[in-house]
C-alpha positions as CSV (number, residue, x, y, z in Angstrom):
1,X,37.5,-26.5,-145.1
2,X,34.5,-28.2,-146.2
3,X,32.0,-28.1,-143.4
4,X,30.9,-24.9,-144.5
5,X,30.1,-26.4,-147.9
6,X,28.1,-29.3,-146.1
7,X,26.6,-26.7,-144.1
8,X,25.0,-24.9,-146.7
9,X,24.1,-27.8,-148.8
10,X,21.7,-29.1,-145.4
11,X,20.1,-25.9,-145.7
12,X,19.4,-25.6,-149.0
13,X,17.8,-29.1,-148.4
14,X,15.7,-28.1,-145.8
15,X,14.5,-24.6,-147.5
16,X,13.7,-26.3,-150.5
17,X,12.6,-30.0,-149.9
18,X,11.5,-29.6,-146.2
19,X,13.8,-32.8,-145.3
20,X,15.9,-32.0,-142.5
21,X,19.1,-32.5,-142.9
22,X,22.7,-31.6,-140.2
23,X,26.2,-31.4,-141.1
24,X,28.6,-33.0,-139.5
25,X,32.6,-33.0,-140.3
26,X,33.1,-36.8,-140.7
27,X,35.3,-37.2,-137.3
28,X,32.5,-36.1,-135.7
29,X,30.0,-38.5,-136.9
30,X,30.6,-41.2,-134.4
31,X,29.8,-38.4,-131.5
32,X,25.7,-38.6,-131.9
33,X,24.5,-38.9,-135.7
34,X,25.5,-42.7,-136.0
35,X,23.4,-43.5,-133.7
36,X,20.5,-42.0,-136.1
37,X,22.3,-44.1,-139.0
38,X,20.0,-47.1,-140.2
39,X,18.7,-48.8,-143.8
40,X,15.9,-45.7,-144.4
41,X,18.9,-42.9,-143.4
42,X,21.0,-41.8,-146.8
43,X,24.2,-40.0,-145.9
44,X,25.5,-37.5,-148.7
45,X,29.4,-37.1,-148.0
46,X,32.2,-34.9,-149.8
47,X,35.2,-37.0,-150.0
48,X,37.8,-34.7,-151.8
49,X,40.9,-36.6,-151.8
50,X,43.5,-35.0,-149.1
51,X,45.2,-35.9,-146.1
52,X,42.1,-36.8,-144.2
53,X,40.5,-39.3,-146.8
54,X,41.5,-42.5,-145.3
55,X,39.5,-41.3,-142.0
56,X,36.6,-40.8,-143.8
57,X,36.7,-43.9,-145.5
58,X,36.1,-45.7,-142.0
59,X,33.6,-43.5,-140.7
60,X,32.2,-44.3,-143.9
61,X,32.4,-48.3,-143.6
62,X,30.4,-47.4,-139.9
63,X,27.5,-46.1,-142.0
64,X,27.5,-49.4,-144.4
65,X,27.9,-51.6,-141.4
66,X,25.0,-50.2,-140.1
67,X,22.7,-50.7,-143.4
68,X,23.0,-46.3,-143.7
69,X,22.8,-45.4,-147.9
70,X,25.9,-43.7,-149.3
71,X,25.9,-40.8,-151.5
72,X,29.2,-39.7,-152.3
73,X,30.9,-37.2,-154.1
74,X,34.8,-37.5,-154.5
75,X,37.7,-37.9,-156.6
76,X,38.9,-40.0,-159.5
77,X,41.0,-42.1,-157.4
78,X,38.8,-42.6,-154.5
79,X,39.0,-46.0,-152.5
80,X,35.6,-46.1,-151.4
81,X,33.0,-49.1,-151.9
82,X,29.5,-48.1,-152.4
83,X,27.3,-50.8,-152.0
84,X,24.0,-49.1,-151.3
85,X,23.4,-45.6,-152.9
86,X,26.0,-44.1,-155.8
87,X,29.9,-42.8,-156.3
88,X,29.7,-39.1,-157.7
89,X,33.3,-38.6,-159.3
90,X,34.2,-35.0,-159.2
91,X,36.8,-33.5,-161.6
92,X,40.2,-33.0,-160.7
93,X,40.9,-29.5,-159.7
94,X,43.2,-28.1,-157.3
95,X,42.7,-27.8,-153.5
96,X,41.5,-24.0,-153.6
97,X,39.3,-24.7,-156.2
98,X,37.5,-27.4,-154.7
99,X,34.6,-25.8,-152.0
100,X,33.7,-24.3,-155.3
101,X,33.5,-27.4,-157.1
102,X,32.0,-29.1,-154.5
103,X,29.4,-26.7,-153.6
104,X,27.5,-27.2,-157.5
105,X,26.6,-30.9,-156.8
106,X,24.6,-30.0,-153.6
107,X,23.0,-27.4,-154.7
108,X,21.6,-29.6,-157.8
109,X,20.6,-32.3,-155.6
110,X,18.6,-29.9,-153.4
111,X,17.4,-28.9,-156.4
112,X,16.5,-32.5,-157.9
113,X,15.2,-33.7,-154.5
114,X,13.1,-30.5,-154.2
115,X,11.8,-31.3,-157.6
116,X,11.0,-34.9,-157.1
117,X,9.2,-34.0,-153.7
118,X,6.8,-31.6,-155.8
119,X,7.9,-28.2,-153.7
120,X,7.4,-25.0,-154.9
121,X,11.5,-23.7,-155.5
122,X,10.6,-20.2,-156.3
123,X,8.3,-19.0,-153.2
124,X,10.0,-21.7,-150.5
125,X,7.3,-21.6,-147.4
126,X,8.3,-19.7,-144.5
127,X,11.2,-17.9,-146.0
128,X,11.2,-14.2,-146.7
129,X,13.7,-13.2,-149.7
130,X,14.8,-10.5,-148.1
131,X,15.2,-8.9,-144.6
132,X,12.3,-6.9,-143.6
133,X,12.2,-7.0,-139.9
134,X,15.3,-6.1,-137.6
């Protein structure tokens, strides 16, 4: 339920911060992007706690063991060890209410990164604000 939340928050890094960024649900990272994974390759990951947690958590030591930056955002009672990059505790909230919750921290760090990089947010190059071709 939240690869459509990942999804839009490597867009909104690309249309505003021109980094490219994919998402991948995190049982698929071991089919292609860990092989990208190295010490200059951050990795932003939602880690809401649910029955899947403790599979992230080891696709998540993968990235550490090979040097990859961690940038997490998860629950109070999360297990994992950041070493490089930072822990981003989310409040508690129930499990409908939590794509919403998520979805406000990667939209600020588009935000911040687009920001720190300079870009112009309100006229994003190469994107038209609305439709006018068919």
């Amino acid at each position: 339920m939240f690869f459509p939340i990942v999804q839009e928050g490597a867009l909104k890094l690309k249309e505003i911060s021109y980094i490219h960024a994919e998402a991948y649900p995190a049982g698929e990272l071991k089919h292609g992007p860990l092989a990208l994974v190295d010490d200059q390759i951050p990795v932003v990951a939602l880690s809401p706690e649910n029955t899947l947690t403790e599979k992230l958590i080891s696709n998540l030591e993968e990235v550490k063991a090979r040097g990859g930056t961690l940038y997490v955002f998860g629950g109070p009672n999360s297990k994992i060890n950041i070493e490089r990059g930072a822990y981003i505790q989310m409040p508690e909230c129930s499990e409908l209410l939590a794509p919403i919750i998520y979805t406000i921290p990667l939209q600020i760090l588009a935000y911040q990164v687009a920001c720190q990089r300079g870009t112009d947010l309100d006229q994003p190059r190469n994107l038209a604000k609305s439709v006018t071709v068919e």
